[in-house]
N, C-alpha and C positions, 0 to 999 in steps of 0.2 A: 144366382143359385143359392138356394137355404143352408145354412151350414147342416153337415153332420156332426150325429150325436153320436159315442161307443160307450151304449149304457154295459159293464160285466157286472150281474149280479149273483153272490153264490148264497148257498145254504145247507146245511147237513140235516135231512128230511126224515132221515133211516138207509142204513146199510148192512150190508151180512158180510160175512159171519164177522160180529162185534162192532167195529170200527174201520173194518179194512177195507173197503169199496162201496160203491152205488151199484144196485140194483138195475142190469138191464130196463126191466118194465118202466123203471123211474125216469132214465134216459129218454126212452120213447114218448113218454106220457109226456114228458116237458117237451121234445123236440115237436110233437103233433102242435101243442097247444101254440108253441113259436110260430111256429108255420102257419096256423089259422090266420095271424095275424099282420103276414107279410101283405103289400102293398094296400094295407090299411093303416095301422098303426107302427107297425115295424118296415125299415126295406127291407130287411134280413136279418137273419141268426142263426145263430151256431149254438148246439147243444154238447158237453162235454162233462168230464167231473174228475178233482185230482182227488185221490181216495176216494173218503167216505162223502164230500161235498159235491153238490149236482150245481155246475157251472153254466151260467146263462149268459150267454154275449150277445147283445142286439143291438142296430143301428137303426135310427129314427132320424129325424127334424125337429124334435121338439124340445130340445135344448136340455141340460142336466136339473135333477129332481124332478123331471114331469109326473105330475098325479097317475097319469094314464098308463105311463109304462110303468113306474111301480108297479102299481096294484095288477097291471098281469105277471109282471116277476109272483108278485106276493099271492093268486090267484094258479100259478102252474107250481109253488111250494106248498100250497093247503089241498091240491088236489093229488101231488105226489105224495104228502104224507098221508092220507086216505089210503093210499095202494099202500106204503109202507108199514102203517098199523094191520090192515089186512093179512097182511103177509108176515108179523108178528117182526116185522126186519129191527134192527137194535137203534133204538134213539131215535124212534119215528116220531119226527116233528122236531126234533133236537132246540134247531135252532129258532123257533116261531117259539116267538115268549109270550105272544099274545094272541088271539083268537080276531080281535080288530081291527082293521087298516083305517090308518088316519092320514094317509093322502101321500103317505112317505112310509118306504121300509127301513129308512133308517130309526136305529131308538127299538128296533123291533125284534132284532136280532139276525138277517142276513146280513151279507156285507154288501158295499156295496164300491165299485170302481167306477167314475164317467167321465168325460171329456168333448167337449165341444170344438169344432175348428173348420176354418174353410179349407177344401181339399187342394192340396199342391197337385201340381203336374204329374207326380208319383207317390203316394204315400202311405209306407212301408209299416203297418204295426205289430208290436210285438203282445202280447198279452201274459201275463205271468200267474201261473193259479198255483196256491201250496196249501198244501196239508199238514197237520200237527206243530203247528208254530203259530207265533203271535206279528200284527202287522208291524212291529218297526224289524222284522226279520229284512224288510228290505230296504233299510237305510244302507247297511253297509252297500250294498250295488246301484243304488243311486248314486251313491257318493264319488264311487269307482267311476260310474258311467258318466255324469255329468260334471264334474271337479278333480279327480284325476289325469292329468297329460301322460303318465304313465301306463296308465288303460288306455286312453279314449287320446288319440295324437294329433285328434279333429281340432280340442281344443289349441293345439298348439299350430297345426299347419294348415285350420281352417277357416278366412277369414270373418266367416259366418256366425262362427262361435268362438272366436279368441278373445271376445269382451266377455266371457262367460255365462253364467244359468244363476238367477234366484229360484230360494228353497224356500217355499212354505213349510214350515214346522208343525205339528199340531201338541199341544199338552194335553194326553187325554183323561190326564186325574184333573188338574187345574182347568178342562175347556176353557183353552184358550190358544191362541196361535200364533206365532211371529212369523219373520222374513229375512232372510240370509241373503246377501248380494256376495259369490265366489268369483273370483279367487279372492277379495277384499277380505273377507269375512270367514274364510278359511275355517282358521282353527276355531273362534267363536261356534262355527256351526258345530266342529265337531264336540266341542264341550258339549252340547246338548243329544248331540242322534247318539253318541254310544252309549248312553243310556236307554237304550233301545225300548225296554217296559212301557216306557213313561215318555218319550219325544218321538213322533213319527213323522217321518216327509209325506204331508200329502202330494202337493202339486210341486212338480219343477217345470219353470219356463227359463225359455230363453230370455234377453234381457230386453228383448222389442216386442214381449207381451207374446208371442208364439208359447201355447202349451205345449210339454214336451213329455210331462209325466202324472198320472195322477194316480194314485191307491186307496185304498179299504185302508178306514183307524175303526173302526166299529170296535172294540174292546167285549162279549159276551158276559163276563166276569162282572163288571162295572155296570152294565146293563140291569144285568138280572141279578145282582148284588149275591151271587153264587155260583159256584163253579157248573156250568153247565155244558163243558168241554171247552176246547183252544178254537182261537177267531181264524183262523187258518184263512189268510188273508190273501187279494187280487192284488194285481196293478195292469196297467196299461201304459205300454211306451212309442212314441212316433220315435222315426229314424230316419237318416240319410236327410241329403240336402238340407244342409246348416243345423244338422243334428247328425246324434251320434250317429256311426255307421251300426247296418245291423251287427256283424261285427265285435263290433263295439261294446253294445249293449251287451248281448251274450257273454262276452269275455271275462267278464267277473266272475262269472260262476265257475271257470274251474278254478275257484278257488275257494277248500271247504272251509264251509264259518260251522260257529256252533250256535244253535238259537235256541230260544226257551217254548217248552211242549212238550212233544214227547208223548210216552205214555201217561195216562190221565192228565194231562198237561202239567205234568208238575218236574220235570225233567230238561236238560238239556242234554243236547245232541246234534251232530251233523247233520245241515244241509242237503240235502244230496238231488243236485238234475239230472231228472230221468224223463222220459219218449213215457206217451199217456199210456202205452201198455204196461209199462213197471210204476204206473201210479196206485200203486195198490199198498197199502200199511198189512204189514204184515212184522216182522221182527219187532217185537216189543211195542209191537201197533207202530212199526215206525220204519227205519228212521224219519223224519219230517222232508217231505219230499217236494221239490216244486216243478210245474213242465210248464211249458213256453211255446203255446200256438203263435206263428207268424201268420199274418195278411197284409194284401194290396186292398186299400180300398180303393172302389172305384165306383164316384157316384153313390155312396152308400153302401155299397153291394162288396162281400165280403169274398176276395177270390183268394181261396186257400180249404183250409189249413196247409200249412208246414211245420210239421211236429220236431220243433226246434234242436231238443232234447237228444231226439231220438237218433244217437252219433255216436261212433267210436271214438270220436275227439274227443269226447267227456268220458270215455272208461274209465282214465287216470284219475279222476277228480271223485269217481264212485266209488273206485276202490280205495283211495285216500279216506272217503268218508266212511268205508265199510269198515276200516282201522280205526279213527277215532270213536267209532261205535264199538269196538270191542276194547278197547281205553276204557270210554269211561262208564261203559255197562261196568266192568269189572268195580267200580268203585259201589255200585249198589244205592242203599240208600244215603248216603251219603254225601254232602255237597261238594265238590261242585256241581256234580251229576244232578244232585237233588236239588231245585229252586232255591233260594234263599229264601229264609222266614215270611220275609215281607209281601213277595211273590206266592207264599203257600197261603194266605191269608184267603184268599179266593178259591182255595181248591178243596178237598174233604177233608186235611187234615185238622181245621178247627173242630170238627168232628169229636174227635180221637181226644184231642185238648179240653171238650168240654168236658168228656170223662171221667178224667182225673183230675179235675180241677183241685175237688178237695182234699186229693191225698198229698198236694202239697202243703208242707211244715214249714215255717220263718227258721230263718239259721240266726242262731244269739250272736251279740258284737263278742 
């Protein structure tokens, strides 16, 4: 049996009112186009969107990067941003930096999450879509999920995974990329992911070559050498049977981190998991919110959703994050709230700096 492929690719095409959602009509237009192309090119998909990004999950056989499925990701994004411009909706086409497809939508400006693997007996995925943040937003719950025994107690009481998980790193100013073997390598890795900007976990496997995790580093900033909103990044997690339990995986998240985004992405701010009905940016375009469809695949075939999120379990952890949202709104513009310099470099504020350039004076020794 051919392996399956779990291509998620997103992109923000146009939404209303400003930044805070996808457009029904968009949703449709892309779930129609999916659907055209099951038991030809796709076995299946799933159409969804956190905020303002229109989320594309499809499974195929043809392994990660195929030309073919690209270009219908890249083919249901230039025909949702036609309705988008139509409908005059904000940032139609946002993310499409180009007009041409060169066989990859990576470099393009969607993001894009894949993973290749032969199906187990049972196997359980989690998919993770966010809004208003940048992709090393999910180093910290990789880390929790696959190198903490105090999350994840797999590693410790399960023989399957007590030899641990390597971490592909990616540099996405330097492209370039390393490899972490955990628990060896521990604090090394973490010198590097909490720097979150600048180191991202692509892939985590297991240590006998099993994939376990793969995400979006697309960076839009670096791409298009200007701010043209936050890469509000995917990922994709297997679970269970010598991997984390579902459980597991989830468990990080009630715990609020702050990530960088926000409004105009120049901001940080609380995390917050929420059920795809409260995926909507609204307070200060925000907070940065992320939701989590589960599936079994079976044979390629996607049996689910289960809208992870969507739980009273996680109250606690929203209204935690509804607090540090009123923290550090209160600070204004101001950092830590506000980016640091370095991180503003890619957003409007050089703008503002061009300005006044010349109204600065040298100060005498």
């Amino acid at each position: 049996m051919p392996k399956t492929t779990i291509s998620v690719i997103k992109a923000d095409v146009g939404s209303f009112p400003g930044h805070s959602r996808t457009h029904p009509k968009l949703l449709e237009k892309a779930a129609k186009m999916l659907k055209e192309q099951r038991g030809r090119l796709l076995i299946d998909s799933f159409v969804t969107h956190c905020g303002d990004d229109l989320e594309l999950i499809m499974t195929h056989t043809h392994g990660v990067d195929n030309e073919d499925v690209h270009r219908l990701a890249w083919e249901v994004f230039m025909e949702c941003t036609k309705i988008a411009k139509s409908m005059k909706l904000y940032g139609a086409g946002q993310d499409m930096l180009s007009d041409a497809f060169s066989g990859n939508v990576r470099g393009l400006g969607p993001g894009v999450a894949e993973m290749e693997f032969e199906e187990r007996g049972s196997d359980p995925v989690l998919i993770f879509m966010a809004d208003k943040t940048e992709p090393g937003a999910w180093n910290f719950f990789l880390y929790k999920i696959f190198a903490d025994p105090f999350n994840t107690s797999g590693l410790v009481i399960d023989p399957a995974m007590h030899e641990g998980f390597i971490f592909e790193v990616h540099d996405v100013i330097k492209k370039r990329r390393i490899t972490f073997k955990c628990p060896e390598e521990t604090y090394t890795l973490l010198s590097y992911i909490g720097a979150c900007s600048r180191y991202v976990i692509k892939y985590v496997f297991r240590k006998d070559g099993i994939i376990a995790a793969s995400t979006s580093t697309e960076k839009l900033n670096l791409t298009a050498g200007r701010y043209v909103g936050k890469d509000d990044p995917v990922m994709i997690v297997r679970a269970q049977s010598g991997l984390p339990s579902v459980g597991e995986v989830i468990e990080p998240f009630c715990t609020p981190t702050i990530v960088a985004g926000w409004m105009r992405g120049s901001h940080h701010g609380p995390f917050m998991p929420v059920g795809v009905c409260d995926a909507n940016m609204t307070r200060f375009d925000g907070p940065p919110r992320c939701i989590c469809l589960g599936f079994q695949i079976c044979n390629g075939k996607l049996i689910g959703p289960a809208d992870m999120f969507d739980d009273v379990a996680f109250d606690r952890v929203r209204a935690r994050c509804n607090e540090l949202a009123d923290m550090i709104r209160d600070q204004g513009p101001f950092e830590p709230h506000r980016l640091s310099l370095e991180e503003m470099e890619y957003t409007t504020l050089p703008g503002i700096e061009k300005q006044f350039r010349d109204r600065w004076e040298p100060i005498g020794e």
